[in-house]
N, C-alpha and C positions, 0 to 999 in steps of 0.2 A: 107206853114205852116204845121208842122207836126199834123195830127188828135188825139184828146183829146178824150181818153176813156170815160170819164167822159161827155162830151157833149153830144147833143144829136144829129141826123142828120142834121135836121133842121139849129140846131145852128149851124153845123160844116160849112154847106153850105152859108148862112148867112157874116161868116166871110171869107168864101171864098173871096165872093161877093166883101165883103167891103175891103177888100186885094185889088182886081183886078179897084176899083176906086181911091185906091192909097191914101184915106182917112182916119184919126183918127178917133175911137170911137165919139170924140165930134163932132167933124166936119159932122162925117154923122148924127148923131142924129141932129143937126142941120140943114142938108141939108131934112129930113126928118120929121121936125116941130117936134119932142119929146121936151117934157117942160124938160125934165131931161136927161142927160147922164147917167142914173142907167138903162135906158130901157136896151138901148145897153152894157150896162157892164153887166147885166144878161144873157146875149144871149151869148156876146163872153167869158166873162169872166166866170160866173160860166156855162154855155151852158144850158143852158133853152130855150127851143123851142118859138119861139115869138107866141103868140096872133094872134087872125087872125087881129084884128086891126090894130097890128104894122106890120103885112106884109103888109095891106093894103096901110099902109099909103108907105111903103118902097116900093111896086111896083107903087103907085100914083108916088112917086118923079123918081124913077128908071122904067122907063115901059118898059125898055129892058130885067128887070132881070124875068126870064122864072117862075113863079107864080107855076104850076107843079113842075118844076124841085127844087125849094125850099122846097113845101111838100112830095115829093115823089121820087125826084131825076130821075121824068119824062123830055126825050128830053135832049135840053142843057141848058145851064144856060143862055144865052144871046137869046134874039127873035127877027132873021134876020128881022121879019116885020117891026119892030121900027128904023130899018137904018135912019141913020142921022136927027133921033128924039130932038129937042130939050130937053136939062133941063133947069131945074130953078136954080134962082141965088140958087149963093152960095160962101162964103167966100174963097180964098186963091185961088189954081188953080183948086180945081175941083166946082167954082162956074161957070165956063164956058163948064164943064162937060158936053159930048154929046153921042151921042152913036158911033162917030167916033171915039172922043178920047177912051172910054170905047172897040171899037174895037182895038184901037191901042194899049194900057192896054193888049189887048186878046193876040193883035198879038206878042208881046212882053214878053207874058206870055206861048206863044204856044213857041215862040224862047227860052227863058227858060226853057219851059219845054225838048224841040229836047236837049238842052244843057245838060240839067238833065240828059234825057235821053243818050244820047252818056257819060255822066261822070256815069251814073248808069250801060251803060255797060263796057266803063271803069274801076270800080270799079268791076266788077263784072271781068270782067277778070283778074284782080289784086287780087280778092281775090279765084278765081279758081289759076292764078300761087300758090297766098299764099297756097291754101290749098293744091299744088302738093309738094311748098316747105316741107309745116308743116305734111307731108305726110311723106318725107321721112325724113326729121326731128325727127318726130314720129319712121319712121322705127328706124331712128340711135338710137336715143334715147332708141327703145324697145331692140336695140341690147348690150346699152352699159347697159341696166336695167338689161339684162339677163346672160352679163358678171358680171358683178356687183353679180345679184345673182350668180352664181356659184361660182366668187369670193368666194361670202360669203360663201357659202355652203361649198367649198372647208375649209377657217378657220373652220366654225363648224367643217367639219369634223376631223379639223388637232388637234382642241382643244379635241374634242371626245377622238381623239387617243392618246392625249395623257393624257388626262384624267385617259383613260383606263388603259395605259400603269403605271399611276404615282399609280394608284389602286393597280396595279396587284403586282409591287413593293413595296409596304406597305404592301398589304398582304403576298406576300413569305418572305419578314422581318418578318412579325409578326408571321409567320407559322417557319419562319427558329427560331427565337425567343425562340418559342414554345417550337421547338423539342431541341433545348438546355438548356433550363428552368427544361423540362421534364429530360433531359440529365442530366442535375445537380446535378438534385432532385433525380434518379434514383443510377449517382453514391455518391450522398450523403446517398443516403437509404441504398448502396453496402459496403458502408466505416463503417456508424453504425454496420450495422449486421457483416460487418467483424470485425469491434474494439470488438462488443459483445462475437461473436465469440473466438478472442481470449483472451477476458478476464475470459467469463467463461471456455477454454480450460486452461488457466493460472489458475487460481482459480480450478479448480479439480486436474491438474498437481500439484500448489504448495499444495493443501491439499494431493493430493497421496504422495508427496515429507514429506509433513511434518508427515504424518501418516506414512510412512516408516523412519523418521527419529526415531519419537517415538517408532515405533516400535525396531531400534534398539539401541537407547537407553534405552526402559526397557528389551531389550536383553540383551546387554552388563551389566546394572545395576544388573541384574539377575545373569549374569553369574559370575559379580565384585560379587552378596552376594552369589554366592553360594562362588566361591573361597575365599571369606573370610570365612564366612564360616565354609567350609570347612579347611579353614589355621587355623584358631580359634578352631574348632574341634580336626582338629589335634596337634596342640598345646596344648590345654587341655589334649590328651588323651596322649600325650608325659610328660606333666606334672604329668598325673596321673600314667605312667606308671614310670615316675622318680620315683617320691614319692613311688611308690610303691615299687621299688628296692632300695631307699632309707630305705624304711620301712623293707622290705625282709632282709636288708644287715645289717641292726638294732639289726635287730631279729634273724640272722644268727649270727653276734658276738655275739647277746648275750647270745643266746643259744652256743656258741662255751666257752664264757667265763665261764657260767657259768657247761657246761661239764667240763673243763680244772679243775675250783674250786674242784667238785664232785671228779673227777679224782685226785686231789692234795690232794682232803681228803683220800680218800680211798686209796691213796698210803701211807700217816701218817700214818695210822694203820695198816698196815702188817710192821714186821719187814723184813729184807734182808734175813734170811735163812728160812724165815716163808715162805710156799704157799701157796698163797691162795686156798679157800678151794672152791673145783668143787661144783659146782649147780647139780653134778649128785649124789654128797653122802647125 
């Protein structure tokens, strides 16, 4: 029976005992005058160290079972001196219980135990094979762990790279981007100042053009008054000098006309053989 932490020596031994007689709880409290089967269910069952009374009474019925070796786990548990000691009645088969049978119980129990033994090293070899298998079980297993890891580390790395890679790529987009945005803006900047450019080169050119225009046309308008003018002057003065010779040629016959009268008179008055007479007498 496997030993109960919980027990206490005593009791553990106790239920040895009562094992090795091949009897139930009730049956030994009965083969050992207890008014109750709670003695014995205290002892095996919750392990409570018996009373020195209930040992008493348990080595009275049993006097092979070793009294030391119950308290103290002194010697053995059976006392060779008791050899084929009578018991007392007792119900079922261990009312004929003796210390032959109880040896034969032993002997039976020591063959059990050689059995135990040879299966404890049995098992004991089996779990040294186990542990050579689960050894290199383990090996394999560490090996397929550290494929495994590398495996993985291997993905990490590949995810890294291309991590990196898909980075690196967005940014020379956003950089190439950049430098064409900049480029845009630069020749859109090139295209105003050159529109400006040649608007105010247009605008000074058509104001010089137009200011040379005016210019010559209050040349020409100049030159149109003077030459009228000047046509108008001379016209006038051709007018005036008409009129004048007009006037002149007036006054030239008339002064002719009226010499010719004077003259018509003053020949009335002389006769033909008459001369006239000198301005010198």
């Amino acid at each position: 029976m496997a030993k109960n932490t919980k027990h206490t020596p005593q009791a553990q031994r106790i239920i040895e005992f009562v094992e090795l007689t091949g009897l139930t709880q009730t049956q030994f409290s009965v083969q050992c005058g207890f008014k109750s089967p709670s003695t014995m269910q205290m002892i095996c069952t919750e392990g409570q160290s018996p009373t020195t009374k209930t040992l008493s009474k348990i080595v009275h019925r049993f006097p092979q079972l070793n009294y030391d070796w119950v308290l103290m786990g002194i010697g053995e548990m059976i006392n060779r001196s008791f050899a084929k000691a009578p018991s007392s009645k007792s119900q079922q088969r261990s009312t004929r219980a003796t210390f032959d049978q109880i040896s034969k119980n032993q002997s039976v129990s020591d063959l059990k135990t050689n059995e135990l033994k040879s299966d404890v090293s049995d098992l004991m070899k089996l779990m040294k094979d186990t542990m050579i298998l689960t050894a290199q079980q383990n090996g394999m297993l560490t090996i397929k762990i550290e494929e495994m890891a590398q495996t993985i580390k291997e993905g990490l790395d590949f995810i890294e790279d291309k991590e990196a890679k898909r980075d690196a790529f967005f940014e020379k987009n956003h950089a190439d981007e950049l430098v064409k945005i900049n480029s845009l803006d630069k020749k859109r900047v090139a295209t105003i100042e050159r529109l400006d450019t040649e608007r105010r080169v247009n605008r000074e050119e058509g104001q010089e053009k137009l200011s040379q225009k005016i210019y010559e046309y209050l040349k020409e308008s100049r030159e149109m008054l003077y030459d009228h003018t000047k046509n108008n002057a001379k016209n006038a003065v051709t007018e005036i000098i008409k009129h004048l010779d007009i006037a002149l040629n007036k006054a030239k016959n008339e002064a002719v006309n009226e010499s010719h009268e004077k003259f018509n008179v003053q020949l009335g008055e002389h006769t033909i053989n008459k001369k006239p007479k000198s301005k010198l007498q």
